[in-house]
Structure formats: C-alpha cells, structure tokens
Steps between C-alpha positions, in 0.01 A plus 500: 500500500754497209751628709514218709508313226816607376628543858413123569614411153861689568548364857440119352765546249756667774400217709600212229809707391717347742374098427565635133872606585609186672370282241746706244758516728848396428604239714884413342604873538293624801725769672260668688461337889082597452540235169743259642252447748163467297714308262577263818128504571409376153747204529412403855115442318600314220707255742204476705263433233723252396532364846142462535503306189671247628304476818225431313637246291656317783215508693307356197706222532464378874241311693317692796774375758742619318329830337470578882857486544603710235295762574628492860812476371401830278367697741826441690728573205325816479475664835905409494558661192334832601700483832793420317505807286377726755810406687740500195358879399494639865758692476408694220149541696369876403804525211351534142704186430274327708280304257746417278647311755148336644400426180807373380513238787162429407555411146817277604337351769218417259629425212737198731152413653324421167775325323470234811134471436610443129754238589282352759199410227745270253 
C-alpha cells in the first residue's frame, strides 16, 4: 500500500511539472520553438480573459434588445476569428511553428476585438 503511495505521490508531481515550467518560463528570451509556442499560448489566455472582461461589462450595460445583439454579434466575431486564424496558420498546418502562428492571430484578433468593446462602452 505504501508503494502506491509514493508511486501516486511521484506521478502527481511529474504530472504538475510541466504547469510548473510554463509558469517560470521566460517569455522575452524564449528561443526554443516548444517555448515560443506555450509562451504564445499563455498570451492568447490573458487576451481572452481580458476579452471576456469586456463582454461582460458591455453587456452589463445594454437593455435585453440590445444584450441580444451583442451576443449575436459575439458569437459571430468569434466563429470568424477562429476561421480567420485557421486560414492565416494553414500553411504551417503539421509544422511545429504552427501554434505560434494560431495563437498569435488569436491574440491580435482579440486583443482588436476587445479594445472595440472598450471604445464602444464610453
């Protein structure tokens, strides 16, 4: 019983090494394509966080006519975006590369996306 213990005990902290890694990771001097790419990954969240921020507070803002809109509008914006980037990576499709230049997009795209709902609550 102790063994698996220590066996369950070992596997959790291999498991959380890698969440560990990226959190420490050097984002200004990533050379590596493997940290480029997580680093990519990391920023893509943080604009969408930040994106969905701003959703909320616009929403917040609106009557039900025009709530319904916006999120209309939203879902729209969205399923664009994600079409937009799958396009503008394609042809790095199956290159390591590859989500660096998704998520890229994605962080652009976003980033554009909540600076209008910013700019449309004033």
């Amino acid at each position: 019983m102790r063994t698996w213990l220590i066996a369950g005990a070992a596997l959790l902290a291999l498991a959380a090494a890698p969440a560990q890694a990226q959190d420490h990771l050097d984002c200004a001097h990533a050379e590596a394509q493997q940290d480029m790419n997580q680093c990519a990954d990391r920023d893509f969240h943080r604009a969408d966080d930040a994106l969905n921020r701003a959703y909320r507070a616009a929403m917040a803002k609106l009557d039900k006519d025009d709530a319904a809109l916006l999120r209309s509008a939203q879902r729209a914006w969205l399923a664009f975006r994600d079409a937009e980037c799958s396009y503008e990576a394609a042809p790095n499709q199956g290159g390591s590369i590859y989500p660096l230049i998704y998520d890229g997009c994605l962080t652009a795209l976003t980033k554009d996306r909540t600076r209008q709902l910013a700019q449309g609550q004033q």
